[in-house]
NULUM-640228 format. One record per residue (C-alpha): residue in one letter; x, y, z negated. Coordinates in steps of 0.1 Angstrom, whole numbers, padded with zeros to 4 digits, always signed. Layout:
BEGIN
aXYZ;...
//
This chain:
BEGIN
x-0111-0339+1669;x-0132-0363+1646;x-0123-0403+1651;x-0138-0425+1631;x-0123-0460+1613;x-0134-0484+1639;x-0127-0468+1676;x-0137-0502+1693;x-0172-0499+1677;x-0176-0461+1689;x-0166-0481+1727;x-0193-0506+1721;x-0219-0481+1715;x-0210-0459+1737;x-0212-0482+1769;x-0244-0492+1754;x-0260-0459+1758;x-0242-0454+1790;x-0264-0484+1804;x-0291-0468+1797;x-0281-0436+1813;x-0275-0459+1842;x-0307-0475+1843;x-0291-0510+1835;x-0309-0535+1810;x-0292-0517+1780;x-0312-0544+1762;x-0292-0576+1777;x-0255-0557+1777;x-0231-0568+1759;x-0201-0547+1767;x-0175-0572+1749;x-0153-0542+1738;x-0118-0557+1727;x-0080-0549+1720;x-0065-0546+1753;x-0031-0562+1771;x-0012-0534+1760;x-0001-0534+1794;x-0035-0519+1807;x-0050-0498+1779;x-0055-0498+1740;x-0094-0515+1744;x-0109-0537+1771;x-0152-0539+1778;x-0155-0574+1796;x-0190-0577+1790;x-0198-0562+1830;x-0187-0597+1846;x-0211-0620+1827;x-0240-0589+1830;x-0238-0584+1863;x-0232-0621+1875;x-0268-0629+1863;x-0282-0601+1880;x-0267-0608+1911;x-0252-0574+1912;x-0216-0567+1925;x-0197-0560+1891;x-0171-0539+1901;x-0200-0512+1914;x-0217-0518+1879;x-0187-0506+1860;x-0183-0477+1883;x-0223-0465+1874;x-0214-0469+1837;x-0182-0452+1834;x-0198-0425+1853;x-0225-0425+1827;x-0199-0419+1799;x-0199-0387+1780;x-0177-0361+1788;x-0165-0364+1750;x-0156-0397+1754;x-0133-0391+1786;x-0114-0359+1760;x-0103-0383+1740;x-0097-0419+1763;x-0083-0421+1799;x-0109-0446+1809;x-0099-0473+1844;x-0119-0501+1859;x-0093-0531+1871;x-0102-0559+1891;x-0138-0572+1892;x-0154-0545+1868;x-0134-0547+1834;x-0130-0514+1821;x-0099-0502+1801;x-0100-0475+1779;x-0065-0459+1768;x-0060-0436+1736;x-0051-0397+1746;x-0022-0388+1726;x-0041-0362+1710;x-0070-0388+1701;x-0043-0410+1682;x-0031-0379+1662;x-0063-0371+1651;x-0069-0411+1644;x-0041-0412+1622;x-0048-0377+1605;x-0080-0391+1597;x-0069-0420+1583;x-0042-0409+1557;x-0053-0427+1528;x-0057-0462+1517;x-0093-0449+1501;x-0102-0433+1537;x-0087-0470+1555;x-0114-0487+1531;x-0140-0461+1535;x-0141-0465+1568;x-0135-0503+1572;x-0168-0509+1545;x-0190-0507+1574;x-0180-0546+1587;x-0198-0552+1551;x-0216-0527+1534;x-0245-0540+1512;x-0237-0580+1519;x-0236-0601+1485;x-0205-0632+1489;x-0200-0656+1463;x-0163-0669+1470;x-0155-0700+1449;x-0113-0710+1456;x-0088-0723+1433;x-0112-0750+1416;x-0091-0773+1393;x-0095-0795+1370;x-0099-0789+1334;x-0072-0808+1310;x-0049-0810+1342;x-0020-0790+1350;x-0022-0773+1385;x+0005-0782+1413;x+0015-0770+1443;x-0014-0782+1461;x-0036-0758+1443;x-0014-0727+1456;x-0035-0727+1493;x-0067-0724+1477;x-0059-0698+1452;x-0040-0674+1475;x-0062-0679+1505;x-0094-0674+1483;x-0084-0641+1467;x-0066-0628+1503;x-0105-0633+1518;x-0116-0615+1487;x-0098-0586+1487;x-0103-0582+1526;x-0142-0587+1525;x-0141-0561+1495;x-0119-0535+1516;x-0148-0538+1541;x-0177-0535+1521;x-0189-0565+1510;x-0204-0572+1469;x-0176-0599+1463;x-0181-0627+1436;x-0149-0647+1425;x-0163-0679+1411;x-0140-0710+1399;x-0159-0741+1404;x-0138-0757+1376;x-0139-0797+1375;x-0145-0796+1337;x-0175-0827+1336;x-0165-0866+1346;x-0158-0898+1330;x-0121-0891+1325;x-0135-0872+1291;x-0138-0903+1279;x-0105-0911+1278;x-0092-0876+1265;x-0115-0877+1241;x-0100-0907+1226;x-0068-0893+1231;x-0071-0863+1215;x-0085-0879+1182;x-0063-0909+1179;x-0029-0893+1195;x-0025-0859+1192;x+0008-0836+1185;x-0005-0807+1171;x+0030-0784+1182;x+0028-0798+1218;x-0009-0785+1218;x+0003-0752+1210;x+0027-0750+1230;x+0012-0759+1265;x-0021-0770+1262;x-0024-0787+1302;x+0003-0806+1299;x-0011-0823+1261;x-0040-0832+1271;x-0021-0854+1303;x+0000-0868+1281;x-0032-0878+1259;x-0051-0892+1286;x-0022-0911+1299;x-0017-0927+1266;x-0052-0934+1262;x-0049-0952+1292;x-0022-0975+1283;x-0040-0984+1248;x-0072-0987+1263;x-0058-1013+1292;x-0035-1033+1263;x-0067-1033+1241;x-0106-1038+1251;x-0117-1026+1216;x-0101-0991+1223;x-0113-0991+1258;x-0147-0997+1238;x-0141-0968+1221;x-0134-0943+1249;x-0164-0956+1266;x-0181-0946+1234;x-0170-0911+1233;x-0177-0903+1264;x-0212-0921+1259;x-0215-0893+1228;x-0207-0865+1252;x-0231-0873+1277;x-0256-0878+1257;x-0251-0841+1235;x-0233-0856+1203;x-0229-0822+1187;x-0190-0834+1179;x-0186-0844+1210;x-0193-0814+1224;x-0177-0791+1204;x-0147-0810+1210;x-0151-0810+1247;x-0158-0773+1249;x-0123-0764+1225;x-0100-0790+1255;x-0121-0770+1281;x-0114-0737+1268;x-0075-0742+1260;x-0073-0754+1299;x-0093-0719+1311;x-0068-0697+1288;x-0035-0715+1302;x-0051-0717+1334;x-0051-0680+1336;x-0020-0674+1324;x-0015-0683+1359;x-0038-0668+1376;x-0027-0633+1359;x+0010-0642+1375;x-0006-0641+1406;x-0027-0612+1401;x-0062-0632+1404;x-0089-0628+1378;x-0122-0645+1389;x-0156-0635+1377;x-0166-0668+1365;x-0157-0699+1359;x-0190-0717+1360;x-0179-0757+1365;x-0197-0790+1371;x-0209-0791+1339;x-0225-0757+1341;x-0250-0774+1364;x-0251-0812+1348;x-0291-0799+1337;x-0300-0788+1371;x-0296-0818+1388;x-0328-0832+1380;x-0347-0806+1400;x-0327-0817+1429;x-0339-0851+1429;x-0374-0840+1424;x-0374-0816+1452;x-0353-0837+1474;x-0374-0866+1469;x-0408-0843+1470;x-0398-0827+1509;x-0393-0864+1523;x-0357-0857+1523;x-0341-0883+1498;x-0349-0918+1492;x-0338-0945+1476;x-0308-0969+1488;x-0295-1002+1474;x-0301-0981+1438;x-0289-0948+1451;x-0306-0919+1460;x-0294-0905+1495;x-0298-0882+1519;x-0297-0895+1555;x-0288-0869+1590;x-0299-0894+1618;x-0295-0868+1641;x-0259-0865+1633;x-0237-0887+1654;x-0213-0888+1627;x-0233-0890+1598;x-0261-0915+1610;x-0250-0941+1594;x-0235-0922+1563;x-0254-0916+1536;x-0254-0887+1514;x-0262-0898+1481;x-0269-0875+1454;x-0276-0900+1426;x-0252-0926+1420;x-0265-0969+1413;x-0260-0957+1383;x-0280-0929+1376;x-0251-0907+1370;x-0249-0872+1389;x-0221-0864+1416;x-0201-0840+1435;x-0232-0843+1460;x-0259-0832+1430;x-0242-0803+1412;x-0226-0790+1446;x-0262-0784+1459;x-0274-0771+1421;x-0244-0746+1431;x-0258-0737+1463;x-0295-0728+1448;x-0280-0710+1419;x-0255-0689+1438;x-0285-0679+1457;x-0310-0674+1434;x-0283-0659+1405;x-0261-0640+1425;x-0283-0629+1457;x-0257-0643+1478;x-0258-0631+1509;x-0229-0654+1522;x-0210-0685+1507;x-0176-0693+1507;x-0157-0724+1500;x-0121-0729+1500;x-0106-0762+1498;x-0084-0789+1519;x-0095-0805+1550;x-0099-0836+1534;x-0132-0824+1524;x-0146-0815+1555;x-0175-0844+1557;x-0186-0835+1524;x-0191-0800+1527;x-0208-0804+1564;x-0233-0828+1547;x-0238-0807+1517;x-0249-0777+1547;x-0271-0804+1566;x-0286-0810+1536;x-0289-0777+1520;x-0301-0763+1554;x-0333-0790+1550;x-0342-0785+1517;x-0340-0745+1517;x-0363-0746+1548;x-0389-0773+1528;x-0386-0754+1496;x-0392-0718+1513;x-0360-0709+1498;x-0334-0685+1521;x-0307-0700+1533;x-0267-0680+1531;x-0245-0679+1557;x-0220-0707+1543;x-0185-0709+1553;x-0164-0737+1542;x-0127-0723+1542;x-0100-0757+1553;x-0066-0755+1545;x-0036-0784+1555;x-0011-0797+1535;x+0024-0784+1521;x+0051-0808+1537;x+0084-0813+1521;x+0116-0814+1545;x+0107-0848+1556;x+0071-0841+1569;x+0053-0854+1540;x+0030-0839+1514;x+0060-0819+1489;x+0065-0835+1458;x+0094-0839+1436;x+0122-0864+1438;x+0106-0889+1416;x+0077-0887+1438;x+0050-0869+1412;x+0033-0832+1420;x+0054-0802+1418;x+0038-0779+1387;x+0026-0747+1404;x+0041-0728+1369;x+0073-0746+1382;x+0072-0738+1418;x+0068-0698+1405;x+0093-0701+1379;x+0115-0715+1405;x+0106-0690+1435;x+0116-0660+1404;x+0151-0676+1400;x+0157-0676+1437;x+0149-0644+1441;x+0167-0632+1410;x+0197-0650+1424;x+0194-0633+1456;x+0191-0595+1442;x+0218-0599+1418;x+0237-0609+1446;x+0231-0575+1467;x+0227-0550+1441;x+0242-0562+1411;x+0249-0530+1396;x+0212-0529+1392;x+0200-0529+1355;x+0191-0568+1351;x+0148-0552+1340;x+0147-0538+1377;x+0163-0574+1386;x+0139-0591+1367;x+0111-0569+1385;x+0124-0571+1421;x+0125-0605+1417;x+0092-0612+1404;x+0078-0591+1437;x+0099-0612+1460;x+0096-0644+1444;x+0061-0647+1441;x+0051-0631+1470;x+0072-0650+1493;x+0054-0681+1482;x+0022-0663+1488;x+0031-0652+1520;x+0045-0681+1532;x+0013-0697+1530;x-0009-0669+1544;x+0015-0663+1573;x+0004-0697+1584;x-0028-0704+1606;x-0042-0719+1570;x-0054-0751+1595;x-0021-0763+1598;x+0002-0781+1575;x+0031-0763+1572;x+0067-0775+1558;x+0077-0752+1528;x+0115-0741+1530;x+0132-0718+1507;x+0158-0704+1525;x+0130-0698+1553;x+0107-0681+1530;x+0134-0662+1507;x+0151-0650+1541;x+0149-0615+1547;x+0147-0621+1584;x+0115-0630+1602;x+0079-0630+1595;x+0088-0629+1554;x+0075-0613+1527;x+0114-0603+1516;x+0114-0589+1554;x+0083-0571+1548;x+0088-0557+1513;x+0120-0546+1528;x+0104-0526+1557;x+0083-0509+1527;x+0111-0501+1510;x+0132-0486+1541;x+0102-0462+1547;x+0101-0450+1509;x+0139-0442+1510;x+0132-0419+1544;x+0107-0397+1522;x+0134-0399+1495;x+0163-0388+1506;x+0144-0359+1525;x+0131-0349+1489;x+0090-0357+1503;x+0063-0373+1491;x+0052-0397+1518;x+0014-0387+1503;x+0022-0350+1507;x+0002-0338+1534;x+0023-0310+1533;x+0050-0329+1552;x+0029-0339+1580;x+0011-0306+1590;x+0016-0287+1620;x+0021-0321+1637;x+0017-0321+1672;x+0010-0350+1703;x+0032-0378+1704;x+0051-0380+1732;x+0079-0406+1731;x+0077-0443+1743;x+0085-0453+1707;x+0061-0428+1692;x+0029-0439+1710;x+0038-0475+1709;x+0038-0468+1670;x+0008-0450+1670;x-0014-0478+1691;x+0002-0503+1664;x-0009-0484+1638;x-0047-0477+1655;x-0048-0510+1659;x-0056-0522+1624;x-0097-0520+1622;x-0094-0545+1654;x-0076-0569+1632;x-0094-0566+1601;x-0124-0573+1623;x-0104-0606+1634;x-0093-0612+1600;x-0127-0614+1581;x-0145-0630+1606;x-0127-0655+1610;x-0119-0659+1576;x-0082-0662+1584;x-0051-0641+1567;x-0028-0648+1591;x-0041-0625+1619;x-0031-0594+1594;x+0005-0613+1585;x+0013-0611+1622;x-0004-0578+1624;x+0024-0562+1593;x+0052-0585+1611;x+0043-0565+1641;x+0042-0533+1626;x+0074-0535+1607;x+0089-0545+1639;x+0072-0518+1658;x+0084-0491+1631;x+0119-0508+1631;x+0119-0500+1668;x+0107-0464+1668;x+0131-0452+1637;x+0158-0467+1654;x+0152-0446+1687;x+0141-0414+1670;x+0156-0391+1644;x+0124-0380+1622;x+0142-0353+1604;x+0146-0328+1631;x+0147-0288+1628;x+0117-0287+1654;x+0090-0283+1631;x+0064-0300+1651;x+0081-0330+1656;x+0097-0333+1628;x+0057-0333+1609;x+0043-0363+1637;x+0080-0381+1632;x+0072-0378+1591;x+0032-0392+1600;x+0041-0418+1614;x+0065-0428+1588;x+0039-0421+1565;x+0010-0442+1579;x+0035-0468+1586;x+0042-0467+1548;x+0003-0469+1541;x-0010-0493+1565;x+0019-0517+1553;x+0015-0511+1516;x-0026-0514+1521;x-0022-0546+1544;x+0002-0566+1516;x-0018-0559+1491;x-0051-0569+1507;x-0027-0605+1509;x-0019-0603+1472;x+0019-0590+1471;x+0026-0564+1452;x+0052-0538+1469;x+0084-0519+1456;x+0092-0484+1465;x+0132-0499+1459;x+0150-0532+1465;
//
């Protein structure tokens, strides 16, 4: 029997040409086809209610002419029910989920199939975003692991993905570290760790400047030189810029993320001009008490709230590059789609920047993305406030990783210590860092969360030491049986499930194109955390009530399948989140 990836889309069009067959506005249906109360079928249509409310027509009797306008094929392969006012339920014949799952037996297949939510859409995804000559800290984790989870999972389904790090490498603190670095620079501590020089160099530059106005003079001169092209200057901003890029992704490798650019404010400081032009040229900006602005009138919100793009000054802003972005990424990349990742704090920004871009695009004749701007919350210490350390400054991100390594180190050596202190070392690189990642993308990523480490190190729960565990547990089945989980070999001859624990397994597992559907469109990891909590639980359930290695063949080979495509769908799912997995802990 052939099944393809997505079985709710197959539904969809399915009832879709049965509404035709049954004379029904095929047009104007929507059949709504979605994951089901397990209690009444694998997938629900809803859409008969709302159609046949408008029509006047008794829904119940609606449903009835379309389910018997469904293809006999489709009723081989779904026991298909119509409960209360006309909602159809469609359940998964054993048969139909053994064919599903030998379909689907690689993470290649998963992907080939999924890459029809996306195939041929352009996304420019710009996350992580720091600034230059600044160490990153733990607020910066949210952005960077959220960004490259959406990544990978619009990739996996088809979609032309663009990593772009809209560095904050331009701005009047240059100024300052500029006069820093010439005046007070320790030539070791530069080589040593680049980021956390140049603070120390702007901080001191800081203090002279504020004990002395002919220093302050100074730093207002150099950045003065900068902004107007002094070739010095320059060369001397570009060398601080490009030390913080290399020790920023010294990072970034840790965490497995390598972005495609890393095209900053500066990158677009020559661009800005245009803006005002066109701006000014549509009607759309004007000047205000020295500023150039935008005005929304027809916001409530933003009425009264200027968007200016110019400052008094004449200087550029966060306003005038971040809408130089938004033509480039268009007009560069062919973007398709735009995504931003950042806190909530900038909400009003980025909803202004889209009023505004969605007005000028339209008066320029340009064509407009989709654009997404991606919130996060806050990480809260123990007491509810944003985490810091004890004296009240940022934690480092490099610390919060170094520390999470430790931890995890601790904990291994603690239940395997005969292990060779390498495969420590390894296991506890896995489980360090990926249980900071996941605890962050196990989270709604609208909500603050408070960041524990016994919580997040625990290997009970919705963890990533839980998880990588449950990976683990699967590989050692396959071992100690002397199989390759990726042996087909193992699995053939398989025949229908049949237990309570083997088709509630199997739905699980058939399950996962429904969530990656959630997942991407809503731009939200934590639907495919709970999904692999589930799953592992789900599998923890099933191996518990049934032996696998059995001497009746057939069993034995579905038993072994469903170990296996546990193993997949797990292994595929954390690394779409950006953990890597261990075959032993």
């Amino acid at each position: 029997m052939h099944v393809t990836f997505n079985l709710a889309a197959d539904l969809d069009a399915a009832l879709k040409a049965a509404a035709t067959t049954a004379g029904l506005e095929a047009d104007a249906f929507n059949p709504e086809v979605r994951p089901a109360d397990p209690r009444h079928g694998d997938f629900q249509a809803n859409g008969v209610l709302g159609y046949a409310k408008a029509r006047k027509l008794n829904p119940r009797a609606t449903a009835e002419q379309l389910v018997s306008a469904l293809p006999d094929t489709l009723r081989e392969g779904y026991d298909v029910s119509i409960a209360g006012p006309g909602f159809i339920n469609f359940t998964l014949k054993p048969a139909t989920l053994l064919a599903w799952l030998q379909t689907h037996d690689t993470a290649a297949h998963l992907k080939s199939g999924a890459a029809a939510l996306y195939h041929g859409r352009r996304y420019v995804v710009d996350y992580g975003s720091p600034n230059t000559a600044k160490q990153m800290h733990v607020g910066h984790v949210r952005s960077i692991v959220i960004g490259e989870a959406i990544c990978r999972l619009l990739a996996f389904c088809g979609a032309e993905v663009t990593r772009d790090n809209h560095l904050g490498d331009w701005g009047t603190q240059f100024g300052m570290i500029l006069y820093g670095y010439r005046h007070f620079l320790d030539h070791a501590a530069l080589a040593r760790d680049p980021l956390e020089e140049f603070e120390r160099l702007y901080k001191v530059a800081n203090a002279a400047c504020k004990a002395d106005p002919a220093k302050l003079e100074q730093a207002r001169l150099e950045l003065v030189r900068l902004q107007q092209g002094d070739a010095d200057a320059v060369a001397l901003w570009q060398q601080v810029n490009q030390l913080s890029i290399d020790s920023l992704k010294a990072i970034y490798d840790r965490l497995g993320v390598t972005y495609d650019f890393f095209l900053g404010e500066s990158f677009y400081r020559d661009r800005v001009a245009a803006i005002y032009h066109e701006l000014t040229e549509a009607g759309l900006a004007v000047e205000s008490q020295g500023a150039l602005v935008v005005f929304h009138p027809e916001h409530p919100r933003f009425a009264t709230q200027p968007f200016i793009i110019r400052k008094s000054d004449g200087a550029s802003n966060y306003a005038s590059t971040d809408l130089a972005t938004m033509a480039y990424r268009v007009e560069h990349f062919s973007a398709d789609g735009i995504i931003v990742v950042t806190d909530t704090r900038q909400n009003d920004h980025f909803e202004q920047l889209w009023l505004t871009t969605q007005k000028w695009f339209s008066a320029t004749n340009r064509r407009l993305p989709e654009f997404q701007h991606v919130t996060f919350g806050t990480i809260l210490g123990e007491d509810g406030k944003a985490i810091k350390t004890r004296s009240g400054d940022p934690i480092k991100l490099q610390d919060l990783l170094d520390e999470a390594e430790e931890r995890a180190f601790a904990l291994v050596t603690e239940k395997s210590p005969d292990l060779p202190e390498a495969d420590r070392r390894d296991i506890a690189n896995a489980v360090g860092l990926g249980a900071v990642r996941y605890a962050d993308l196990s989270q709604n990523r609208s909500s603050d969360y408070v960041f524990n480490w016994d919580k997040i190190l625990s290997f009970d729960g919705n963890t990533a030491p839980y998880l990588l565990y449950a990976v683990t547990r699967v590989h050692s089945i396959f071992r100690k049986a002397g199989l390759d989980p990726k042996d087909s070999a193992a699995t053939a001859g398989a025949n229908a499930f049949e237990s309570e624990h083997e088709l509630a397994l199997s739905r699980k597992l058939a399950g996962l194109p429904a969530v990656l559907n959630t997942t991407t469109a809503q731009l939200r990891p934590h639907f495919l955390s709970t999904y692999l909590y589930e799953l592992a639980g789900t599998f923890s359930s099933f191996y518990a009530a049934e032996k696998v290695i059995v001497d009746e063949a057939p069993v034995r080979a579905r038993r072994l399948l469903l170990c296996a495509r546990t193993l997949l769908f797990l292994e595929t799912g954390l690394h779409l989140l950006g953990l890597r997995t261990l075959a032993r802990m």
